[in-house]
N, C-alpha and C positions, 0 to 999 in steps of 0.2 A: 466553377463558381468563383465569384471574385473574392478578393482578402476582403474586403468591408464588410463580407457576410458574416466570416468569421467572429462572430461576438461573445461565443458561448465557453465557458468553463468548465469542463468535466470533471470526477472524482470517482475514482474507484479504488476499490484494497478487498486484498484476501481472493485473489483468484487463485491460487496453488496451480499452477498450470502443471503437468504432470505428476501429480499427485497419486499414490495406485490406487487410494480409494474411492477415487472419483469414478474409477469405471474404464469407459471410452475415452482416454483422454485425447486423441486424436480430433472427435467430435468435440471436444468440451472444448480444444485449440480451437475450431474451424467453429464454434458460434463465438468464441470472442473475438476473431478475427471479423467475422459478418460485422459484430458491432462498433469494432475500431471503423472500419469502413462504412460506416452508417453515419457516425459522427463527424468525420473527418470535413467534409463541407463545411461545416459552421465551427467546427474547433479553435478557439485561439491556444488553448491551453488545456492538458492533460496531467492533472496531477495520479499519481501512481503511489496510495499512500501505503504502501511494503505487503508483501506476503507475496507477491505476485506471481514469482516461480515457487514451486516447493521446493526447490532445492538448487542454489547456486554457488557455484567456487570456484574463481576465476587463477588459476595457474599460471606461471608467467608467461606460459607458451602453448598452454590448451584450455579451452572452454568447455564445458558438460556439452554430449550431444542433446537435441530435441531442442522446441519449441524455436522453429526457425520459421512457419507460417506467423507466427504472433512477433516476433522481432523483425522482421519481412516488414510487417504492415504496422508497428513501428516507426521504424526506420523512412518508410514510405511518406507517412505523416508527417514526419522532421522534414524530409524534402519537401515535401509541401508548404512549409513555413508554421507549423503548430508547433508550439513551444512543448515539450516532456519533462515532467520534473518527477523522477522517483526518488520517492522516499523508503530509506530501507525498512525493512521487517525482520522479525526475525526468525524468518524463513532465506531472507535475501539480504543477508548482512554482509556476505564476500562477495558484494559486485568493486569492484577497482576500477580501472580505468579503460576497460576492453569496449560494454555498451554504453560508456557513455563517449568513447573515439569513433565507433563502430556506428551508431545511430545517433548521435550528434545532440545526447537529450543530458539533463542535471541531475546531479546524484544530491540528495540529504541524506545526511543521518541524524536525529533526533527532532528535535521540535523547528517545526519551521512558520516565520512569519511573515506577511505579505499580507500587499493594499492590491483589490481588485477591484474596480470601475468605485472608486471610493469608499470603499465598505473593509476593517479589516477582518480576514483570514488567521487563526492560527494552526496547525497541523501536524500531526504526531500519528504514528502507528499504529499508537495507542498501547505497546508493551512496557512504553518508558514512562509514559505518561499516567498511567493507572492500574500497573503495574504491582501490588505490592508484597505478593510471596518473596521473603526473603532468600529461597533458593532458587528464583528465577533470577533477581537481582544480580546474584553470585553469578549463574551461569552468563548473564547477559554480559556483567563485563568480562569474564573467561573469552566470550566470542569476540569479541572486539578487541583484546590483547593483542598485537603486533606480534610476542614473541606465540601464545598462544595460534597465531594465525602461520605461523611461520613451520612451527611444528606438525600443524595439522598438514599444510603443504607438501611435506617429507615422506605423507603416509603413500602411497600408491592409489589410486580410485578405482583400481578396483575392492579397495575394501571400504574407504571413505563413501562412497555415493552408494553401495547399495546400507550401510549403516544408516546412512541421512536418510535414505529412504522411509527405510525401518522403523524407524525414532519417530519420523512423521508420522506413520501411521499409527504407530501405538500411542502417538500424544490426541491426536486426534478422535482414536477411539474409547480412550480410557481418563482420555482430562477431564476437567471440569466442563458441563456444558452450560450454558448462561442465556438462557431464556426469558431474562426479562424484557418485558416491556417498557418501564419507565427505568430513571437513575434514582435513585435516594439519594438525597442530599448528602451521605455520608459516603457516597460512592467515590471511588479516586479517579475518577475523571472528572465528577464533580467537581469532588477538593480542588484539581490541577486547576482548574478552569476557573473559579473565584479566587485562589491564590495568585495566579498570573494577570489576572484580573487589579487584583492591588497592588499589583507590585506595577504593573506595564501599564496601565489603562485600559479602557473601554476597549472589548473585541465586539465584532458582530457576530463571528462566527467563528466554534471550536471544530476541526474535522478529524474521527477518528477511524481507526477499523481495529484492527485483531478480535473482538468480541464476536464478530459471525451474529452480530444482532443488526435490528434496524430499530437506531431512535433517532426522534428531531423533540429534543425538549429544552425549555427556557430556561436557562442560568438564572438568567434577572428580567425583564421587561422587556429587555431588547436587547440580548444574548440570545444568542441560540447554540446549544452543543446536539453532533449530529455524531451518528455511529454509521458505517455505512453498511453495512449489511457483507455480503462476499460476492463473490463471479463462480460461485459452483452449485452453490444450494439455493439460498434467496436469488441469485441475477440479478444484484440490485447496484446502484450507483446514482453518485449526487452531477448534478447543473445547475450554475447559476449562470442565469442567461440574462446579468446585467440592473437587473431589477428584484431579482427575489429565486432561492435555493429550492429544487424540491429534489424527491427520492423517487425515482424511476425506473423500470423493469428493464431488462436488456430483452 
């Protein structure tokens, strides 16, 4: 298919790709590869707003095994001329410099902003963003500490990766789980999003995930703040295809 067809915008977050409590995760790789491959025709661009792997930590000189079907077809895409921009999570806050040399895509960390076919974008993980248990805060900057990250490095993995493992799933099954439907105005993605709002001007559109919810609701009139739902439970992800955003099943 020709580059002109290309027009379309993707958004997805919160896939845990080998996650142990997803199950098959083999299967759970090989349908979000079907759907990277589904998109790819009309892709200009793939935002990847964090959580994606459950677990990554990149060594100077070794990468976690697994998920090489889904950075395969990655990778695949880069070649193709689709733009990748992941945004970390934090699940996937020790990517360095391996896939983004490796499959040729852009790394963020925190809030990122961008004009797409004239409409602007803002985008965040949604841990930093709205965020506000004080002992998340703590650990959030612990993991992003340089010397912190240097330390962890020193540990061997075999005790490090099946720990992360661990930690995943007991946060997973024992966290808070977050069921809403709409935001309350006193919600802190709310807040972020009218605060940034006065401070930076007019957004069209704020995109989040970590919440493992699906919402598309109005800021102001002609705001829109969207949560994207995950890649394991909902199968959910955003498109703007130029004209107007929606939330669509994988």
């Amino acid at each position: 298919m020709p580059p002109t067809s290309r027009t379309r915008t993707y958004f997805v977050s919160d896939l845990h790709i080998g996650a142990s409590y997803i199950g098959d995760t083999h299967a759970h790789e090989r349908r979000l590869v079907t759907w990277l491959k589904s998109i790819e025709p009309t892709a200009r661009t793939l935002y990847l707003l964090g959580d994606v792997l459950d677990y990554w930590y990149e060594y100077r000189n070794v990468v976690p095994r697994g998920y090489v079907r889904f950075l395969g077809a990655l990778a695949s895409m880069a070649d193709a001329g689709v733009e990748i921009v992941w945004l970390k999570g934090n699940h996937d806050i020790w990517i360095f410099d391996y896939l983004p040399a490796e499959i040729g895509m852009k790394i963020a960390d925190g809030v990122l902003a961008c004009e797409i076919d004239g409409k602007k974008f803002v985008m965040e993980h949604g841990d930093g963003a709205g965020e506000m248990r004080r002992s998340y805060r703590i650990m959030r900057r612990i993991f992003r500490n340089r010397i912190a990250q240097k330390l962890f490095a020193a540990i061997h993995p075999r005790w490090t990766v099946g720990f992360a493992h661990s930690w995943s799933s007991h946060s997973r099954l024992h966290g808070r789980i977050d069921r809403s439907e709409t935001l309350s105005d006193h919600d802190p993605l709310m807040t972020f999003a009218k605060d940034y709002m006065s401070t930076n001007g007019h957004v069209d559109y704020f995109i989040f995930g970590h919440r493992h919810i699906v919402i598309d609701q109005q800021v102001d009139h002609d705001s829109r703040l969207i949560v994207l739902g995950d890649g394991f439970r909902h199968m959910t992800y955003g498109i703007w295809d130029g004209t107007s955003f929606s939330i669509e099943k994988m």
